[in-house]
C-alpha positions as CSV (number, residue, x, y, z in Angstrom):
1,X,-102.8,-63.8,-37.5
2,X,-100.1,-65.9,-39.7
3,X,-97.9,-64.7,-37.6
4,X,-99.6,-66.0,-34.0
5,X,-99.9,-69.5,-36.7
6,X,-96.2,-69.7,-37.0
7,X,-95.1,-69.0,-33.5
8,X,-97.9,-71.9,-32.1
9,X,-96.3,-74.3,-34.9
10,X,-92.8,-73.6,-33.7
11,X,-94.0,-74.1,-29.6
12,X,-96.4,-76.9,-30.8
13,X,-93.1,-78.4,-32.5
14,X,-90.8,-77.7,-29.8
15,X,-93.4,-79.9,-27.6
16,X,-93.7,-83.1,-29.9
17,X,-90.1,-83.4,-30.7
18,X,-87.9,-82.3,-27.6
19,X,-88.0,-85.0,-24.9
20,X,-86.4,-82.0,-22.7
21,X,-89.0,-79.3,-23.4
22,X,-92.0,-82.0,-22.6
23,X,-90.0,-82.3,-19.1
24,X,-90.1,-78.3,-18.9
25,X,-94.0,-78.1,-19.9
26,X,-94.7,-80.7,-17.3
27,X,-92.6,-79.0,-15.1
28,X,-94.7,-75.9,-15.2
29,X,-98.1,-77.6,-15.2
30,X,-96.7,-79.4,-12.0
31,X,-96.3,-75.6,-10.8
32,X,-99.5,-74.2,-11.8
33,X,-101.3,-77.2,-10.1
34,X,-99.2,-76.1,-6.6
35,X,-100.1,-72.8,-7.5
36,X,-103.5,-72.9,-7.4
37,X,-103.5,-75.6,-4.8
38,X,-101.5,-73.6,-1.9
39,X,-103.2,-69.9,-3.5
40,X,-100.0,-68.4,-3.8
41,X,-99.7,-64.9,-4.0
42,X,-99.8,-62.4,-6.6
43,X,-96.1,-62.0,-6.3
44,X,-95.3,-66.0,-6.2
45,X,-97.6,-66.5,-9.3
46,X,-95.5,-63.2,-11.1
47,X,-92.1,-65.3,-10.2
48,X,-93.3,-68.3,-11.1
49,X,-94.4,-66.8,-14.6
50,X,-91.0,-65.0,-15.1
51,X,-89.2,-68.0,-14.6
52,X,-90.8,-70.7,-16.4
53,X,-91.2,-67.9,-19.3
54,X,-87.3,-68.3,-19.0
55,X,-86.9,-72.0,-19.1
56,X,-89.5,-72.0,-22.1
57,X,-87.3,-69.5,-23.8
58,X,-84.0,-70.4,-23.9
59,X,-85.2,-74.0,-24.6
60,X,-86.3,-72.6,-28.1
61,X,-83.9,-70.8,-28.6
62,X,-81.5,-73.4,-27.9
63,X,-83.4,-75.5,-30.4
64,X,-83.4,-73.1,-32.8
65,X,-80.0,-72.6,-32.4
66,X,-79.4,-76.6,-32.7
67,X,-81.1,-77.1,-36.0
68,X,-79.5,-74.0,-37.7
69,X,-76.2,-75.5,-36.3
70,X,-77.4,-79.0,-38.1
71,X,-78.7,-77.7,-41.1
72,X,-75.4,-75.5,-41.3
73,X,-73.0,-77.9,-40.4
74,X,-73.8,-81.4,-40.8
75,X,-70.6,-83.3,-39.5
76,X,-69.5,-83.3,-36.3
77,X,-67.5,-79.7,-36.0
78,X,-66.0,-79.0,-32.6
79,X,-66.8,-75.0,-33.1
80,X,-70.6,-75.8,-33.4
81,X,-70.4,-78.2,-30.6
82,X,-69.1,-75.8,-28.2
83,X,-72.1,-73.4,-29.5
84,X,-74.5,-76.5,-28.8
85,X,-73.1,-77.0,-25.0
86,X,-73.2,-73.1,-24.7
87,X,-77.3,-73.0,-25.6
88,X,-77.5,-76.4,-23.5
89,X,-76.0,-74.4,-20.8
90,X,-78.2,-71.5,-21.0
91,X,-81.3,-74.1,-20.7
92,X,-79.9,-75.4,-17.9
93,X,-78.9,-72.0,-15.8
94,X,-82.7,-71.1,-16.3
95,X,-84.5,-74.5,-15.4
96,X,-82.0,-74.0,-12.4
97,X,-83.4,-70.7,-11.6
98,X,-86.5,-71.8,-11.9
99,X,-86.2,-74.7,-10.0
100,X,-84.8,-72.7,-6.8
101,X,-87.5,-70.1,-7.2
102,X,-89.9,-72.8,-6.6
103,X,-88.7,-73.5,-3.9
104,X,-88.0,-70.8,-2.3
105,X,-92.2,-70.7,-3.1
106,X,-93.7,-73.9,-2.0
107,X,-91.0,-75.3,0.1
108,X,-92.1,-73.2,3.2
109,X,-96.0,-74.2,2.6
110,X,-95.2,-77.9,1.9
111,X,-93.2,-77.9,5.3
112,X,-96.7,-76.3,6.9
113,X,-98.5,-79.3,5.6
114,X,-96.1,-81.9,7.2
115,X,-96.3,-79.7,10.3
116,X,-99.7,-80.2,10.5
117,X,-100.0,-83.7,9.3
118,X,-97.2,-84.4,12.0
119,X,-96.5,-82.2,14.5
């Protein structure tokens, strides 16, 4: 059980001081909320999982990363900033994974909406 405690304080963390992991959690309740809206499928909700899983992922480890690299390394070292832009990178490749596997999703059953709305 300390261990569930630990990892909840370091995803509770993660939440209260990364502006870019708040955008990610929003992000993924903004996808939940199409989810259940538009009842996607089994398969959809199993991508849509994978996927954000990913984003949430690399964006602590890429925090984790960061503060080692801090605590480490104080200065400015051009080494640990290339390790920085590498883990920034990695956050970035996923949320844009992410982002095109929603919308390959809910692309096709926003465009039914407006089809219906005006056709």
């Amino acid at each position: 059980m300390k261990s569930f405690r630990f990892a909840f304080n370091g995803i509770c963390n993660l939440i209260k001081k990364e502006h870019n992991a708040r955008i990610h959690f929003v992000a993924l309740m903004g996808a939940i909320g199409f989810g259940i809206l538009f009842k996607i499928s089994l398969n959809e909700w199993i991508a849509i999982t994978i996927v954000s899983g990913l984003v949430i992922l690399t964006e602590l480890i890429n925090t984790a990363i960061e503060q080692l690299a801090d605590f480490v390394e104080p200065e400015r070292n051009e080494k640990i900033g290339l390790i920085k832009d590498y883990c920034a990178g990695a956050v970035l490749i996923s949320a844009i994974i992410a982002l095109i596997v929603g919308a390959l999703i809910f692309t096709p059953k926003l465009t039914e909406i407006v089809k219906t709305i005006h056709p």
